[in-house]
Each structure stands twice: as structure tokens, then as C-alpha cells.
C-alpha positions in Angstrom: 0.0 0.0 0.0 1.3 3.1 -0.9 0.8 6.8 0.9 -1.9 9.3 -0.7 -0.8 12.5 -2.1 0.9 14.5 0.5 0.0 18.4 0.5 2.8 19.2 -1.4 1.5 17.0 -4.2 -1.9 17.9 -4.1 -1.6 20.8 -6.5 0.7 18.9 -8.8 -1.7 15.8 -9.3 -5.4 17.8 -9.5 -5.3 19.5 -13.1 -3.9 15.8 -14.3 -6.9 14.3 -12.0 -9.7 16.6 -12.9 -8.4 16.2 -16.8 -9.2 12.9 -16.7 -12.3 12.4 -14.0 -14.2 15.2 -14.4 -14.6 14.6 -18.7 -15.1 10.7 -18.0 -15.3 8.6 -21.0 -18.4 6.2 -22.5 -16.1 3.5 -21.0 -15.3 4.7 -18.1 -19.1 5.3 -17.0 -20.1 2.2 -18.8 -17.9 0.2 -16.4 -18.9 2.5 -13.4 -22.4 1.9 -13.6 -21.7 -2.4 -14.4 -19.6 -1.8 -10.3 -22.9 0.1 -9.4 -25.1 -2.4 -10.4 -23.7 -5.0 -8.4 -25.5 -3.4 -5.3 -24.2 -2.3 -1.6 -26.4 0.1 -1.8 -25.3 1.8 -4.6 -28.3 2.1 -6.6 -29.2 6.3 -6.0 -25.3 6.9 -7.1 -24.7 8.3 -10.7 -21.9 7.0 -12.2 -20.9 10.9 -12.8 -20.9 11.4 -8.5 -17.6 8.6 -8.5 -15.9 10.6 -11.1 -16.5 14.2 -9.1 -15.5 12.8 -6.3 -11.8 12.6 -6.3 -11.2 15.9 -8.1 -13.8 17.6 -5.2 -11.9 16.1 -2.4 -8.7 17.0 -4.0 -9.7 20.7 -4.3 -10.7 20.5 -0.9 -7.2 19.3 0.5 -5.1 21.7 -1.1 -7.1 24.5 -0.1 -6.6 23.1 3.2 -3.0 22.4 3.1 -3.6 19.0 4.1 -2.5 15.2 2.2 -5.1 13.0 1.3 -5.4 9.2 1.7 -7.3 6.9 -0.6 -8.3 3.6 0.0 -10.3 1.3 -2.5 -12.0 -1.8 -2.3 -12.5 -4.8 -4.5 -15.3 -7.4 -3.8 
């Protein structure tokens, strides 16, 4: 496992990060909503709300001066 972005990095990594999320591709949300589909709950999340997610809480880190730790999950 590997560290998040630390605060120094934060500003480096979002316009690369919202480049890429925030403009997501037919494949990307095509395979977003198949992971939604499989349930936990997930069936009142738009595909788009995964992709804004990131570059939101990003924004909000280096406005705060502060790292950011991501975890995923795979099940």
C-alpha cells in the first residue's frame, strides 16, 4: 500500500486528475455503472458522482493544506 498525495502534491496531481475524471469517458461510466449495479447500496449513485468525487476532495485538501489518503476496495 502506498501513501496518498501528501500536501505538497496535491496541486501537482489535480489538473492531471480533474483532466481525466471530471470529462469521463463512455467506457469509463459504462464500467462505473456495471460496479454500481452489483449493489451495496449503490443504486441512487450516478456513475458521474464517482468521477466528481476525487477531483472535489482533492480541491478540498489543497485548499486546506492538508494530504489525502485513498483507499479502494474490490469485492
Amino acid at each position: 500500500m502506498s501513501d496518498g498525495p501528501r500536501a505538497s502534491d496535491i496541486g501537482q496531481v489535480l489538473p492531471l486528475v480533474e483532466a481525466v475524471l471530471e470529462r469521463p469517458t463512455q467506457e469509463m461510466l459504462t464500467r462505473a455503472r456495471r460496479w454500481l449495479e452489483r449493489g451495496n447500496n449503490n443504486e441512487d449513485t450516478q456513475p458521474e458522482e464517482l468521477f466528481a468525487f476525487i477531483p472535489r476532495t482533492l480541491r478540498t485538501a489543497h485548499a486546506r493544506r492538508e494530504g489525502l489518503l485513498l483507499l479502494t476496495a474490490r469485492g
